[in-house]
N, C-alpha and C positions, 0 to 999 in steps of 0.2 A: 268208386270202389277200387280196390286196389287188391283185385284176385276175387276168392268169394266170400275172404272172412275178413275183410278190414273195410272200415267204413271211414274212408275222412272228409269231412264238412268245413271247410274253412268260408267264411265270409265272403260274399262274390260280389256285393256290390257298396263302392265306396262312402263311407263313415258310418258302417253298418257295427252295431253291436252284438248284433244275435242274427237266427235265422232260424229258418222251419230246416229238420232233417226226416227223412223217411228212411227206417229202419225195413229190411223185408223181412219173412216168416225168420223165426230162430230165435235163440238165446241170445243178446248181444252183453257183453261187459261195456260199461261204459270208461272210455280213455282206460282201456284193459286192467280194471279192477274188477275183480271175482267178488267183488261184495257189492257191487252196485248194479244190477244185474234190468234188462230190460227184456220185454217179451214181444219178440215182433210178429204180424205187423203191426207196425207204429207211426203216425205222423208223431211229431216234436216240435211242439210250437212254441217260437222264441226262443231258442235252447242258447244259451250265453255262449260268444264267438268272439271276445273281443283281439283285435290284432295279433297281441301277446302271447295268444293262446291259440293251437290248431285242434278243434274238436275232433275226437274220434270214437273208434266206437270197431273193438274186434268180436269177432264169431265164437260163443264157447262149443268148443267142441266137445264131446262124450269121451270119456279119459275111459281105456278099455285095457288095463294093466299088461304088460307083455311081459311072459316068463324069465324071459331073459333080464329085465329091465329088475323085477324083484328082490335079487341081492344083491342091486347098488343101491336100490331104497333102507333095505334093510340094514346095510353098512353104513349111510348114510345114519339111520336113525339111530343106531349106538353108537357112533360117534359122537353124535348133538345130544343123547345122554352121559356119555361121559366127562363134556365138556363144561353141562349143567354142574352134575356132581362136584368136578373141581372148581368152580366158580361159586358153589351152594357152601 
């Protein structure tokens, strides 16, 4: 674990291709993708580890909008309509 929201799993024993990972209670992303989502707890059996690649696996947190934070989203999102527009 790397804090309370990152999980990294790399391979721990020599010409290993996979391995078991335990996920604890929570939401996980798997390798911090929001669309592949796990529900822990979880054992993971075999889960694909090969050298090339460090399996991971972060915490989703609950996104809780902060007031302050709302009119850089919203400037942000007329700008990436505007930019549609000119490109449509």
């Amino acid at each position: 674990m790397r804090g309370e929201d990152i999980l990294v799993a790399p391979v721990l024993e020599q010409g290993a291709t996979s391995r078991d990972v335990y996920l604890p209670s929570g939401l996980w992303w798997e390798e911090g993708d929001p669309e592949r989502v796990l529900v822990g707890p979880i054992w993971i059996k075999d889960y694909p580890a090969p050298l090339d690649v460090l399996p991971y696996f972060v915490r989703a947190k609950e996104y809780v909008a902060d007031a302050a934070f709302c009119p850089t989203i919203t400037a942000f999102l007329v700008l990436l309509g505007a930019i549609a527009n000119y490109i449509s």
